[in-house]
C-alpha positions as CSV (number, residue, x, y, z in Angstrom):
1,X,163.7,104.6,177.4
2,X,163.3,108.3,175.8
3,X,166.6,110.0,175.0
4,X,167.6,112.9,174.2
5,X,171.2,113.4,172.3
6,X,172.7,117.1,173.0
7,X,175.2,117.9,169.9
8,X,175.1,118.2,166.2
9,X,178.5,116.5,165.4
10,X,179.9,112.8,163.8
11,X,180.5,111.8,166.8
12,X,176.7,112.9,168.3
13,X,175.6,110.8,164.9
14,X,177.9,107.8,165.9
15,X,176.4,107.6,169.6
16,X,172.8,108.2,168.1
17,X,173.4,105.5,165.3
18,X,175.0,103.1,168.5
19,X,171.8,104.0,170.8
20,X,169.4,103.1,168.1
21,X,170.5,99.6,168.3
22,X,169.6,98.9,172.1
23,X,166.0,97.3,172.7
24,X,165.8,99.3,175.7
25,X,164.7,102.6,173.2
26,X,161.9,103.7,173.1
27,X,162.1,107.1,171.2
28,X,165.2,109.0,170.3
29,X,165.5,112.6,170.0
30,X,168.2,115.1,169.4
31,X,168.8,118.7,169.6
32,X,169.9,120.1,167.6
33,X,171.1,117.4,165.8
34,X,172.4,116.9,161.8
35,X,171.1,115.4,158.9
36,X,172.3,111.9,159.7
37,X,170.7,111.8,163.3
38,X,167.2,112.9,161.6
39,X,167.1,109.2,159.8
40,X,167.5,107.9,163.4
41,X,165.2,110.1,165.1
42,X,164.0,113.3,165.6
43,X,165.9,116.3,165.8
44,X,165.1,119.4,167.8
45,X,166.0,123.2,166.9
46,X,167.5,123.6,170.5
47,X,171.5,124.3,170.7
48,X,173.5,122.7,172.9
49,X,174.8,125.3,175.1
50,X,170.9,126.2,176.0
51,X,170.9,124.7,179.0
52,X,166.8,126.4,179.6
53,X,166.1,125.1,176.5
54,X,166.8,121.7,176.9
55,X,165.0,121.6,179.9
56,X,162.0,123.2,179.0
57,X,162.6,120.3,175.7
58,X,163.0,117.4,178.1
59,X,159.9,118.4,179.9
60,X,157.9,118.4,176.9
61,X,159.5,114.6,175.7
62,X,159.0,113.5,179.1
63,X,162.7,112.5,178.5
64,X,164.3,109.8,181.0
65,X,168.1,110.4,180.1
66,X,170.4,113.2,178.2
67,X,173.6,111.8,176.6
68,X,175.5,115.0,176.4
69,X,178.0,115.2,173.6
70,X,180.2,118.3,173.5
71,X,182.4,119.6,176.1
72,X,181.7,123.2,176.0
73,X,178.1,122.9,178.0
74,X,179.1,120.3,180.4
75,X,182.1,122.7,181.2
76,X,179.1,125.5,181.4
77,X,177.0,123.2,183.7
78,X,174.3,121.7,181.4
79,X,174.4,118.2,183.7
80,X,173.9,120.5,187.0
81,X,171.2,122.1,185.3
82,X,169.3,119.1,184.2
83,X,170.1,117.0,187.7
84,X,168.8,119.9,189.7
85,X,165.6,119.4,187.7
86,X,165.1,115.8,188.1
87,X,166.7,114.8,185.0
88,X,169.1,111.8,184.4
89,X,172.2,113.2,182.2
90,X,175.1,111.0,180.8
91,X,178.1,113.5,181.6
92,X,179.7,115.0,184.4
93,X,178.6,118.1,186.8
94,X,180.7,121.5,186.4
95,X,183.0,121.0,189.0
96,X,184.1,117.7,187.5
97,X,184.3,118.8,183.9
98,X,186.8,121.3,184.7
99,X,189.7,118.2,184.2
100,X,189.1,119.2,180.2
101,X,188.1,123.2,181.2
102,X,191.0,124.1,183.0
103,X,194.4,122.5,181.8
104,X,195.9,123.8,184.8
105,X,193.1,122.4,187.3
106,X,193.8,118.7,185.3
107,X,197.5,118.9,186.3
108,X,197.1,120.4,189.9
109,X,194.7,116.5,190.3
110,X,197.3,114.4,188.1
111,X,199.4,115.8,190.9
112,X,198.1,115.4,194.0
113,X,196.5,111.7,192.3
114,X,200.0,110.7,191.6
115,X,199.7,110.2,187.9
116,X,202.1,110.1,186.1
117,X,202.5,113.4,183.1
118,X,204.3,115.7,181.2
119,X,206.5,117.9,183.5
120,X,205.7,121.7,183.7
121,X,208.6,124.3,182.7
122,X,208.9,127.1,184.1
123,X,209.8,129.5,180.9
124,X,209.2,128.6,177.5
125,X,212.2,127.2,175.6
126,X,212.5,124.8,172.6
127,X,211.5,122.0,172.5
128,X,208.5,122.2,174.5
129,X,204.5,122.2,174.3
130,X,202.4,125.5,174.6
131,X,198.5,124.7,176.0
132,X,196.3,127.4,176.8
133,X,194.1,126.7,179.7
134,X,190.6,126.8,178.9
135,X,188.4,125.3,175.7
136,X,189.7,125.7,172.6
137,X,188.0,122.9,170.6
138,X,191.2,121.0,170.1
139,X,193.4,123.6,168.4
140,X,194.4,125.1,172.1
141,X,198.4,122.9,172.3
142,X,201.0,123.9,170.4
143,X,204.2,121.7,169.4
144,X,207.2,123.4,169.6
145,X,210.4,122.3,168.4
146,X,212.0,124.9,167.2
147,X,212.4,128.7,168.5
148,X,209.8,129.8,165.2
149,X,207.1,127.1,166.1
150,X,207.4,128.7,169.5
151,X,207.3,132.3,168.7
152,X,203.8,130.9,166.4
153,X,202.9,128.7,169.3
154,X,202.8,131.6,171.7
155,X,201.1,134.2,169.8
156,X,198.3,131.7,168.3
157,X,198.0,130.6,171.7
158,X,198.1,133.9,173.2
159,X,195.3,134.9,170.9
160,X,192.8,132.4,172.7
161,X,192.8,134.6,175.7
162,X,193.9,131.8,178.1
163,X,196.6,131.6,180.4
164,X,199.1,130.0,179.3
165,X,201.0,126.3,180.8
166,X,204.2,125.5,179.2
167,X,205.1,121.5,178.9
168,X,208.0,119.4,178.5
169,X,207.5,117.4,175.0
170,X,207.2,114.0,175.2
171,X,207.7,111.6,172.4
172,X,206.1,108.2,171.8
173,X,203.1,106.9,170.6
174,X,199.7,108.7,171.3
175,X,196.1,107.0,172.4
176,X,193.2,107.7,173.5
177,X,191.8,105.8,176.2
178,X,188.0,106.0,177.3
179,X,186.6,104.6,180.4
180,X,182.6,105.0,181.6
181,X,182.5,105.4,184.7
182,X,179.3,106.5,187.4
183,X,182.0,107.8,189.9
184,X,182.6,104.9,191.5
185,X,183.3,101.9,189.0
186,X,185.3,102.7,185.8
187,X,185.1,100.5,182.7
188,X,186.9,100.8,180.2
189,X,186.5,100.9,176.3
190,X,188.7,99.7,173.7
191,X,191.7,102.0,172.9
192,X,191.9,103.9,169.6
193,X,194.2,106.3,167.9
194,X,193.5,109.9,166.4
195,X,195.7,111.7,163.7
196,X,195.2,115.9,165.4
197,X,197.1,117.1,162.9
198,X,195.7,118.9,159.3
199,X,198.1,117.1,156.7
200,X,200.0,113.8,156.2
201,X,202.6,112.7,157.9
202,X,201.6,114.8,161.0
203,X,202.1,118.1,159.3
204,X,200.4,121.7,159.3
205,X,198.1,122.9,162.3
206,X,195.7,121.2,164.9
207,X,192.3,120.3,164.1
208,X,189.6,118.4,166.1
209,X,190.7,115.2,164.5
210,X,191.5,114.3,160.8
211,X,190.8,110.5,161.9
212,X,191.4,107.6,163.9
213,X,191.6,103.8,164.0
214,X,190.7,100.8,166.8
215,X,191.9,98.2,167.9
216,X,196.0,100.2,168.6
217,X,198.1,97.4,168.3
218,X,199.8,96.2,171.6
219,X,196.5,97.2,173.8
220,X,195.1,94.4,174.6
221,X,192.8,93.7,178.0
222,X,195.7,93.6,180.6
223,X,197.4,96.3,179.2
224,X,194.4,98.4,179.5
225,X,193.2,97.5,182.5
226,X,197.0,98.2,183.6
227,X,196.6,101.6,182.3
228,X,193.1,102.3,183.7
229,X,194.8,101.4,187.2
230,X,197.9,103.7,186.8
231,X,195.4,106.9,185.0
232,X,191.8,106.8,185.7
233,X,191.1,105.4,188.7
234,X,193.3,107.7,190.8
235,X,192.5,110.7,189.2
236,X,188.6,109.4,189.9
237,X,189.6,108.9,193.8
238,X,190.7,112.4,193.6
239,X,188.0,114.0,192.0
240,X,185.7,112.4,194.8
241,X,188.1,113.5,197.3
242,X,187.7,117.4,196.1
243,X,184.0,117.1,196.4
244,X,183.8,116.8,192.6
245,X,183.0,113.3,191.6
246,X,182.7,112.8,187.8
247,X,180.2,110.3,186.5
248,X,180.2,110.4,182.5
249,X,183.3,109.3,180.2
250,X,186.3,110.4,181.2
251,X,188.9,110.6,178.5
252,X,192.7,110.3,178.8
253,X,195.0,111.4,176.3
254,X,198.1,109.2,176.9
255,X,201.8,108.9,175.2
256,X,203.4,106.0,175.7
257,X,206.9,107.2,176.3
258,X,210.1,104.9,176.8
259,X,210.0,105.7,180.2
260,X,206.5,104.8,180.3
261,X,202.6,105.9,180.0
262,X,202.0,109.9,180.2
263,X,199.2,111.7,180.3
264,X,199.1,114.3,178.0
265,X,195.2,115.7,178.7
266,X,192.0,114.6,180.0
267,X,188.5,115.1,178.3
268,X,185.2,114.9,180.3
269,X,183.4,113.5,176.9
270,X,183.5,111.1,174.0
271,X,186.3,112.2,171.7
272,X,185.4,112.5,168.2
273,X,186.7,111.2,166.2
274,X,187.8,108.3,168.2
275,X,183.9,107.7,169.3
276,X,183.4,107.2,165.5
277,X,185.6,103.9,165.3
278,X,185.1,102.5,168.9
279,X,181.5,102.3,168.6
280,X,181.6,100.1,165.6
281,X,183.4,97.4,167.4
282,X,181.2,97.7,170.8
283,X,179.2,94.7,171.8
284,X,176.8,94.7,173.9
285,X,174.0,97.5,175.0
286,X,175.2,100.9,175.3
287,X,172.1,102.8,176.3
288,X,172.2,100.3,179.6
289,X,175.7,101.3,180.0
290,X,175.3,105.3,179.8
291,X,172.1,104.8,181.5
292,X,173.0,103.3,184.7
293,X,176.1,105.8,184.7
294,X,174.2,108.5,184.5
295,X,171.7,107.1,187.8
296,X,175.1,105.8,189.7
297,X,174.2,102.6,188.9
298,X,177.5,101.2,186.4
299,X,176.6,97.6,185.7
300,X,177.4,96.3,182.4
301,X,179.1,94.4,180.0
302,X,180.7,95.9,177.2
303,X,183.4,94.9,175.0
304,X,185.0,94.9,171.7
305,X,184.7,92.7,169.1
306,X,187.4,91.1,166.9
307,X,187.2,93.7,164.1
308,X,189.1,96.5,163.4
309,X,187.8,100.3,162.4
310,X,188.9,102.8,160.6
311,X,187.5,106.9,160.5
312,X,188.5,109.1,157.6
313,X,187.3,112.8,158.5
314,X,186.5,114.5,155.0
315,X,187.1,118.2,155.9
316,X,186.4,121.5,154.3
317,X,189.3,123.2,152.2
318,X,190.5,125.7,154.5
319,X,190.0,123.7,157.7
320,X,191.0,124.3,160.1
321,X,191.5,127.7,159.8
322,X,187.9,127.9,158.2
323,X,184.7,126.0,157.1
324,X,182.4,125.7,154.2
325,X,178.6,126.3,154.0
326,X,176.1,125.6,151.5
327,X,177.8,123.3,149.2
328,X,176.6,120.3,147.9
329,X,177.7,116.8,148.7
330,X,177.3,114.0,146.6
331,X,178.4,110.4,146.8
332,X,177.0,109.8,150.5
333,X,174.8,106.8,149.0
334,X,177.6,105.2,147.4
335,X,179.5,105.4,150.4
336,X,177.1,103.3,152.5
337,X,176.3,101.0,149.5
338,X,179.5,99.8,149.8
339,X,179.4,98.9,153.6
340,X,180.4,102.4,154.7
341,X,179.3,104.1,158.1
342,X,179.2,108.0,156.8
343,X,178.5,110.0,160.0
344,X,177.2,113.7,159.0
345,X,179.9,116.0,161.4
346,X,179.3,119.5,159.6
347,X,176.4,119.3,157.2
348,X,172.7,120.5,156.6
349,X,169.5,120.3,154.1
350,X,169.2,122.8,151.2
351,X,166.0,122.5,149.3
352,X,166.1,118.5,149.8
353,X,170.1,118.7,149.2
354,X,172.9,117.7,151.4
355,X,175.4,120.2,152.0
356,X,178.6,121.5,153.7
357,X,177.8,123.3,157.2
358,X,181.3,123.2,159.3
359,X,184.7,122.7,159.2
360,X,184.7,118.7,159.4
361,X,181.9,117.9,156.9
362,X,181.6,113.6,157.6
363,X,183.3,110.8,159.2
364,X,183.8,107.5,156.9
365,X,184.0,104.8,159.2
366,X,184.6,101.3,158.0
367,X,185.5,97.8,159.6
368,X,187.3,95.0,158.6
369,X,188.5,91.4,159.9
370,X,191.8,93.7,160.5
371,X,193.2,97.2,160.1
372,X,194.2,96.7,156.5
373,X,191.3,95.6,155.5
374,X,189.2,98.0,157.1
375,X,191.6,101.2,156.6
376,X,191.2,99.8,152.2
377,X,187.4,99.8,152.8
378,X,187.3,103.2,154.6
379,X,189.1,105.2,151.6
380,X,187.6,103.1,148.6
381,X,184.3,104.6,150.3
382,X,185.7,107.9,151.1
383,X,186.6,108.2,147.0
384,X,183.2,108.2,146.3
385,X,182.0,111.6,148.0
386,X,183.0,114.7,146.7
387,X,182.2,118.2,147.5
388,X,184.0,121.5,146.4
389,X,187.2,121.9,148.4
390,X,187.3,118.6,150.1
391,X,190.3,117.5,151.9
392,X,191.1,114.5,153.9
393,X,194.2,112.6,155.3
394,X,195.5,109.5,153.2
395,X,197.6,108.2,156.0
396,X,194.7,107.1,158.4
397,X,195.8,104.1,160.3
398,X,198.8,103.6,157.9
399,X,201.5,102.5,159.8
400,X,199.6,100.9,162.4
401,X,198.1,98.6,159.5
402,X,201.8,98.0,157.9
403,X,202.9,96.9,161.2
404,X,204.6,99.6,162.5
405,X,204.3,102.9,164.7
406,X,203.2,106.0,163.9
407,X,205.9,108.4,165.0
């Protein structure tokens, strides 16, 4: 089969670096891709949200399925674009996407579906959560516990340009649960955990994701399947029943309260950089999975193995209120020499050297018979990269591997 991956991201790498591995490939392309995805393949100087582009690109590779990785084109319609043209896409149409374009639109279906979720309030008073409505790469919510968090919540949030949707806080422990699903059948994948904010200890702004680990302990098959019941599969029914039926991965950001699961958001997409430690621990053949979701067509077997994953996003210095371009990384070799998955999020080729190019420069994945063990061999590889500036979380996975929860 010929694909074509749409993104330049870690977590575009990870899928790319997962989808090389199936012996149903025939070629693998990208576009535009990164640095790491050109050792797999071969990249394409198209972006992601040129949805004439790609097509005219898919022509010319005589492509037979698009995994889509980013949000912001399926929200634009890239998957409409491609179907209308006779080309299979991994991702949903525009009318489904809008459960990750339009905060509001995801809680008028959590609704009417019946899911259970964070209650609305009608003004905005400590504590609380502030979301703006529409795309804002992950930095859109704002946590609010005290009247100067809102005031800052409200005026960063405010600055998006978004209408605004105040939220009761909920408290409890945070996952991210992924299911593929061709609009009909929904299978899920194995639970993982990301750490949003910048600093230790859950401190400082939003980001896309400092990092995140898999297995979460206490997930197990029937819980997930429990969840998938209670989450997805309503909100699925109800997508179909609007005349929007999403086919793709749909992505539920869940707190598991005392007084049980909540959804906090949905995502039409892989979430990065969750993707980054699920993958590693997938058996079985993911291009047979994406591809017959993508054709309506679900049928597969995918599960996790017994090993444990852990991500460690090495960021730029002023993420995320900034990135860094053009300086040099070193240390990426050493990393994998040790056992290391380094997935290129943010970087590019200078004159044969690999440098900074984004906010979120690489993802360190690493596995392990358990958490511990794989959360030791994740930093002792992140130690040996370095580039001006870089910053990372050392907390990763911590609690979770000492046996406790994250609060």
């Amino acid at each position: 089969m010929r694909v074509l991956v749409v993104g330049s991201g870690g977590r575009e790498h990870a899928l790319a670096w997962k989808l090389a591995q199936s012996p149903r490939l025939e070629a693998l392309h990208a576009a535009p891709g990164n640095p790491g995805i050109a050792r797999l393949g071969q990249c394409h100087p198209v972006r992601a949200a040129d949805g004439e582009g790609l097509l005219a690109l898919c022509r010319e590779l005589d492509t037979e399925l698009v995994v889509v990785g980013p949000e912001a084109p399926l929200v634009a319609g890239l998957a409409d674009t491609l179907r209308h043209a006779g080309v299979a896409v991994f991702g949903p149409s525009r009318a489904a996407a809008r459960i990750e374009g339009s905060k509001a639109f995801a809680k008028e279906v959590l609704e009417a579906a019946g899911v259970p979720t964070a209650a609305r309030l009608p003004v905005a008073r400590p504590p609380c959560v502030v979301k703006a409505d529409g795309l804002a790469a992950g930095k859109g919510v704002f946590v609010c516990r005290t009247q100067d968090e809102l005031d800052r919540g409200l005026r960063a949030a405010a600055a998006l340009g978004e209408e605004l949707l105040i939220e009761e806080l909920l408290e409890g422990e945070e996952i991210s649960l992924f299911v593929l699903t061709d609009g009909h059948e929904a299978l899920p994948l194995a639970p993982a955990q990301d750490f949003k904010r910048v600093g230790d200890g859950d401190t400082g702004p939003n980001t896309g994701g400092m990092g995140a680990y898999s297995p979460v302990p206490g997930l197990g098959d029937p819980e997930v399947e429990e969840l998938v019941d209670m989450v997805h599969r309503p909100v699925l029914a109800e997508l179909a029943r609007r005349g929007a039926p999403f086919a793709g991965l749909l992505y539920a950001g869940l707190m598991l309260t005392d007084d049980g699961p909540r959804v906090l958001e949905f995502n039409c997409r892989f979430g990065d950089p969750e993707t980054q430690s699920i993958l590693p621990r997938l058996e079985g053949d993911l291009l047979q999975a994406l591809g017959g979701a993508a054709v309506g067509a679900l049928d597969s077997d995918l599960g996790a193995g017994e090993s444990a994953a852990v991500t460690v996003v090495l960021a730029a210095g002023d993420y995320p209120q900034g990135g860094d371009s053009g300086t040099q990384i070193d240390g990426v070799d050493d990393a994998e020499a040790v056992g290391a998955l380094v997935f290129h999020a943010g970087t590019a080729r200078r004159g044969g050297a690999l440098v900074t190019n984004g906010g979120r420069i690489l993802n360190v994945t690493a596995t392990g018979d358990d958490l511990p063990s794989a959360r030791e061999a994740a930093y002792d590889a992140a130690a040996r990269i370095s580039f001006e500036g870089m910053r990372l979380r050392s907390d990763i996975g911590l609690a979770a591997a000492e046996g406790h929860v994250r609060g």
